[in-house]
C-alpha positions as CSV (number, residue, x, y, z in Angstrom):
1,X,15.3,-9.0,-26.3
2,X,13.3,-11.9,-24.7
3,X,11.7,-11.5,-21.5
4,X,14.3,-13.8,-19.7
5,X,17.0,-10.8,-20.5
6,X,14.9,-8.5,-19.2
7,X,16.1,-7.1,-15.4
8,X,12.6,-6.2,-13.5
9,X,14.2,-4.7,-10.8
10,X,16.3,-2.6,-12.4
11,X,13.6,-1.6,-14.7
12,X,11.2,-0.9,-11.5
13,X,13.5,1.4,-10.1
14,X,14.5,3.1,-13.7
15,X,10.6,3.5,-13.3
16,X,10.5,5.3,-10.3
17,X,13.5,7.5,-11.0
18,X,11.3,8.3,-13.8
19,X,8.0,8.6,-11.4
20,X,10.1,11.3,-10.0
21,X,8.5,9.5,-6.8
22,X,10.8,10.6,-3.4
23,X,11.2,8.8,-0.1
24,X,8.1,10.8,2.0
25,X,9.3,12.0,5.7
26,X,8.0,10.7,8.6
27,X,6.5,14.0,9.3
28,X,4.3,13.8,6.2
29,X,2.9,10.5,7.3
30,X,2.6,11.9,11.4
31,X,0.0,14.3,10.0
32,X,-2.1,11.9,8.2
33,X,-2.0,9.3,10.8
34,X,-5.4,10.5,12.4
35,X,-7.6,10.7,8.9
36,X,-5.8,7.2,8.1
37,X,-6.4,5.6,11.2
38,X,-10.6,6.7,10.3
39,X,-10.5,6.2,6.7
40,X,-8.4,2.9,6.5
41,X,-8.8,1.0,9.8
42,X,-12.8,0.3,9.9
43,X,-13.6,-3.5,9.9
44,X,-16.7,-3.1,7.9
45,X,-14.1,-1.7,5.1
46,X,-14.1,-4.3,2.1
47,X,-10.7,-3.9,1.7
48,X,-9.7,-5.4,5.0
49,X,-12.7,-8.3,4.9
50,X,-10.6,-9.4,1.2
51,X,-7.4,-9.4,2.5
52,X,-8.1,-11.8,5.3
53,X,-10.0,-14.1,2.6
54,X,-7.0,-14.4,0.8
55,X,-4.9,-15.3,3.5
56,X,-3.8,-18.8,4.9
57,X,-3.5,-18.9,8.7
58,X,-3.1,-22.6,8.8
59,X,0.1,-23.5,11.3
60,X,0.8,-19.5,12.0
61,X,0.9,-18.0,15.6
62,X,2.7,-14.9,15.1
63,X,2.4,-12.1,12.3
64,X,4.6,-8.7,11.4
65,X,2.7,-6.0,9.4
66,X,5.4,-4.6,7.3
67,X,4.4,-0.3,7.0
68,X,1.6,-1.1,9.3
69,X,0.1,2.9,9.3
70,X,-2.3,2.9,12.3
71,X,-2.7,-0.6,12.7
72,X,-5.0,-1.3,10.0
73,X,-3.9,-5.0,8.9
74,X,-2.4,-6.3,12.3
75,X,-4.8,-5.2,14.6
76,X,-7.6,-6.6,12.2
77,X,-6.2,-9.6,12.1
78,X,-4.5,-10.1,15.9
79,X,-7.4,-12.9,16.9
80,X,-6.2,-14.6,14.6
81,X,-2.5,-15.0,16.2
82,X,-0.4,-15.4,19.9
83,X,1.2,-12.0,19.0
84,X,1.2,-9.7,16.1
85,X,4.3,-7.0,15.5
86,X,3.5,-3.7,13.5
87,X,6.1,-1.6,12.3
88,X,6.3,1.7,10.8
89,X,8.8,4.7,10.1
90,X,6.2,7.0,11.4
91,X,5.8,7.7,15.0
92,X,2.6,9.2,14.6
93,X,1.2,6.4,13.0
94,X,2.6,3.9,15.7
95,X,0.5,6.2,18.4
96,X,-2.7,6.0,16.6
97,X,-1.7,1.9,16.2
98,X,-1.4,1.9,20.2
99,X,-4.8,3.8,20.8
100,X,-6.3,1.7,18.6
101,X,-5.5,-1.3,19.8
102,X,-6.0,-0.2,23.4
103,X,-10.0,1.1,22.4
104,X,-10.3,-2.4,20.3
105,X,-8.5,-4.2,24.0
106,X,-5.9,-6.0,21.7
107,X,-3.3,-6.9,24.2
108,X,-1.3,-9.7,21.6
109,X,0.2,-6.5,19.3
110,X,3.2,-4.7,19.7
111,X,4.1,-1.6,18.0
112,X,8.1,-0.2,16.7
113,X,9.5,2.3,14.9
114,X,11.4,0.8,11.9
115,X,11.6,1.6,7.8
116,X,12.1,-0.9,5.5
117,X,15.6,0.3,5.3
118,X,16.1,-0.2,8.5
119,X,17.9,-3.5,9.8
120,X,15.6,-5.9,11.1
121,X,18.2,-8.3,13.1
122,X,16.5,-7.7,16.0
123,X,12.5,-8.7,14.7
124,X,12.0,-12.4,15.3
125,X,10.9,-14.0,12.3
126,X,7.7,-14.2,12.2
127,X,5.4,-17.0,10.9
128,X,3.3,-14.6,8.3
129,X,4.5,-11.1,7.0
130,X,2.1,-8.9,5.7
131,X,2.7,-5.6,3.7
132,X,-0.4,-3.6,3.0
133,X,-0.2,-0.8,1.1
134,X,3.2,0.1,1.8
135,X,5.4,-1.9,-1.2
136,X,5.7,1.2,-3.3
137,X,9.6,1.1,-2.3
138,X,12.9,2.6,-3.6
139,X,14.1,-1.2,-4.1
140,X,11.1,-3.3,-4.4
141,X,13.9,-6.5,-5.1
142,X,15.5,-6.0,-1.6
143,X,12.1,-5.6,0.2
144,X,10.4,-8.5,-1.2
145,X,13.6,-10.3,-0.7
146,X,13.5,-8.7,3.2
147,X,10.0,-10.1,3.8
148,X,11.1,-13.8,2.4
149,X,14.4,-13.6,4.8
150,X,12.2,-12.4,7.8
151,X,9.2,-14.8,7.8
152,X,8.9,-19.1,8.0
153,X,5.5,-20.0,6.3
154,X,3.7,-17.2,4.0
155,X,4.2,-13.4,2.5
156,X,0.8,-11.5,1.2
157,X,2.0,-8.0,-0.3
158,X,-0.6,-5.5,-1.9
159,X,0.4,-3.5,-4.8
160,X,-1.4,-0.8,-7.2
161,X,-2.8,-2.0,-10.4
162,X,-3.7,1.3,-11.5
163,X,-0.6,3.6,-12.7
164,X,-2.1,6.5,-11.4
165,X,-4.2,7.5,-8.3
166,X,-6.7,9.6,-9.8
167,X,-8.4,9.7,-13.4
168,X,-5.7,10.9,-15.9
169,X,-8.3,13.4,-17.5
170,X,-8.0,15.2,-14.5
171,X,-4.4,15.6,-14.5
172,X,-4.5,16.7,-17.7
173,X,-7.6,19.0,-17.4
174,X,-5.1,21.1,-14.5
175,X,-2.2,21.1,-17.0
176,X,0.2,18.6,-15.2
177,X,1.7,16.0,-16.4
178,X,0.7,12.5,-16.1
179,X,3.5,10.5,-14.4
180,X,2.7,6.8,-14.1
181,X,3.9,4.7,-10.6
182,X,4.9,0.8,-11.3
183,X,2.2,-1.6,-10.7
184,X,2.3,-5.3,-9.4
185,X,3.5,-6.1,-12.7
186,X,6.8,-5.5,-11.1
187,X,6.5,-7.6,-8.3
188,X,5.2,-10.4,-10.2
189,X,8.2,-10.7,-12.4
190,X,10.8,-9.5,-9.8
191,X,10.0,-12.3,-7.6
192,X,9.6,-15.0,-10.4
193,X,13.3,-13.9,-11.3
194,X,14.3,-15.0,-7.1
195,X,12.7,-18.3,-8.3
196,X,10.0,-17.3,-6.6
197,X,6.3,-18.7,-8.0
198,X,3.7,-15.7,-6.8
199,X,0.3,-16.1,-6.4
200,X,-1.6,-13.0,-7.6
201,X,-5.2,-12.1,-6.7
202,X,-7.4,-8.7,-6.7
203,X,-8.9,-6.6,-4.0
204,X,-11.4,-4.7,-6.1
205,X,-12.6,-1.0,-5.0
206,X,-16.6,-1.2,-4.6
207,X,-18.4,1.5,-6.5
208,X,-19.3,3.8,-3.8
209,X,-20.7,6.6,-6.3
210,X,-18.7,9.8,-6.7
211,X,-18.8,13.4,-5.2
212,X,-21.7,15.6,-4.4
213,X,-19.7,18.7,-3.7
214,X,-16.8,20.1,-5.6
215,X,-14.6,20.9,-2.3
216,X,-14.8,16.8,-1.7
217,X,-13.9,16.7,-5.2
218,X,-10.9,19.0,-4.8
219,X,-9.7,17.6,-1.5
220,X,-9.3,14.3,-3.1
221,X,-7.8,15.6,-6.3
222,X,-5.0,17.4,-3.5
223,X,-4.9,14.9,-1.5
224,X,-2.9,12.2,-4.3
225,X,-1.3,15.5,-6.3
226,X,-0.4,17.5,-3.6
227,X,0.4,21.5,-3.2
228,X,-2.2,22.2,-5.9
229,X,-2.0,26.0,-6.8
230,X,-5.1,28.4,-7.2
231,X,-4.9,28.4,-10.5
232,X,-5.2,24.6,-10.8
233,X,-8.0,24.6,-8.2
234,X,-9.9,27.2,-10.4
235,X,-9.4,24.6,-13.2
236,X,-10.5,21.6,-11.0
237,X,-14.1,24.0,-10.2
238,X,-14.6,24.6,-13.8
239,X,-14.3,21.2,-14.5
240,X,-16.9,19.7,-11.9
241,X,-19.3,22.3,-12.7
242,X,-18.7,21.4,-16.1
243,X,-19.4,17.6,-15.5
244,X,-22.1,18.1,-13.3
245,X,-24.4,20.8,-15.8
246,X,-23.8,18.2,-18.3
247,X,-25.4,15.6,-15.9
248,X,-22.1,13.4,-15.2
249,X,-21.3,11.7,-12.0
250,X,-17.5,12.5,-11.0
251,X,-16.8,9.0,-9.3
252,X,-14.4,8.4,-6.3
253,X,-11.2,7.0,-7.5
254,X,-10.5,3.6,-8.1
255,X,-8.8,1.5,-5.4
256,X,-7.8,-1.4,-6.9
257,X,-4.7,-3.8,-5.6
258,X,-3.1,-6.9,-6.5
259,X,-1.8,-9.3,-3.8
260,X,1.1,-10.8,-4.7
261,X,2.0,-13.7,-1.8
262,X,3.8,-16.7,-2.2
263,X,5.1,-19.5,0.3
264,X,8.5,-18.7,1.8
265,X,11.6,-20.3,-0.8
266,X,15.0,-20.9,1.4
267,X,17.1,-18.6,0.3
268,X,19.9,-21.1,-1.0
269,X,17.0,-22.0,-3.5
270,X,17.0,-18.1,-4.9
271,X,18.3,-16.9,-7.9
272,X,19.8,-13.2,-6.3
């Protein structure tokens, strides 16, 4: 089979099937907002300064931030338009968006409760959609084609390049198995199949040095595994102590993304 045969989409959701990765509720996202809004939404955070590098504002007053969280990506970049529209499936989120931009006196955002599932009819299109962060979808097709129907100029997306959150050895060390997530890869080829030319470039995580306790070190293990049971705590202990007698750094884990964007096709020109 040649790689024109080859259906991306239905391969990225045979993926996640696979992945074993389910829709998260609202609720899980409501709890997290605060952390988030701390951990994700500083200026100085390198993440952020790339992402506006790589982005074209020429001719664009208004932006939507598709999965906006707490208002990381919109209200970073709201100087930069007339108004800027954040939406989000988590309410909690949206209030730590609104306190935000209140503290930060952004009075050009506007924050509403909608999924990507959701019908958009009423959001006006906007001149530049954004989604940081927040691609990993059910059907990554029908989003991307969502963001090309709902904006006029330019889409930027962010998408993992790593397969997994965390080191694989540490998976494994705990006894679980290692279950891969799709990567931009995906999103590459699914939009090249719309017709659609992609542009891709990387956000690369600085090397910030790794852990100094082991509670860190399990609280960030939990944190992208989840529900982690004594037993595979105990496992995670031995293991840093392990690393650490044998002199070994256990680094943070690795936040690489790829931003996929493109310029906006018509939709008569798409191959759907």
């Amino acid at each position: 089979m040649l790689i024109h045969q080859l259906d991306f989409a239905a391969m990225y959701q045979q993926h996640m099937q696979q992945a074993q990765r389910t829709r998260k509720e609202p609720e899980h996202w409501d709890k997290k907002a605060h952390q988030m809004a701390q951990n994700c939404a500083n200026p100085n955070d390198p993440y952020l300064i790339r992402f506006r590098q790589l982005m074209d504002f020429t001719g664009a007053k208004t932006l939507l931030d598709v999965g906006c969280g707490p208002g990381s990506i919109s209200l970073y970049l709201a100087n930069q338009f007339q108004s800027v529209t954040g939406i989000d499936y988590s309410a909690g989120m949206l209030e730590m968006a609104n306190i935000r931009a209140k503290e930060m006196n952004v009075t050009n955002a506007q924050f509403k409760t909608l999924a990507w599932e959701d019908s958009w009819d009423d959001l006006p299109k906007a001149d530049i959609s954004v989604a940081s962060r927040s691609t990993l979808v059910d059907d990554l097709k029908a989003a991307m084609l969502k963001l090309n129907r709902q904006t006029n100029l330019r889409v930027y997306t962010t998408h993992t390049v790593n397969p997994t959150f965390i080191d694989e050895r540490i998976i494994r060390e705990i006894g679980r198995e290692v279950v891969s997530l799709p990567t931009y890869i995906y999103a590459v080829n699914v939009l090249h199949q719309m017709g659609i030319h992609a542009r891709v470039d990387f956000i690369k995580s600085p090397n910030r040095g790794g852990f100094d306790n082991v509670d860190a070190f399990i609280d960030s293990v939990n944190w992208s595994l989840k529900d982690l049971t004594e037993e595979e705590i105990e496992k995670l202990r031995a293991y840093y102590q392990k690393q650490t007698a044998d002199g070994k750094t256990l680094p943070f884990p690795s936040r690489d993304w790829a931003m996929v964007s493109w310029d906006v096709v018509d939709e008569a020109e798409l191959t759907l």
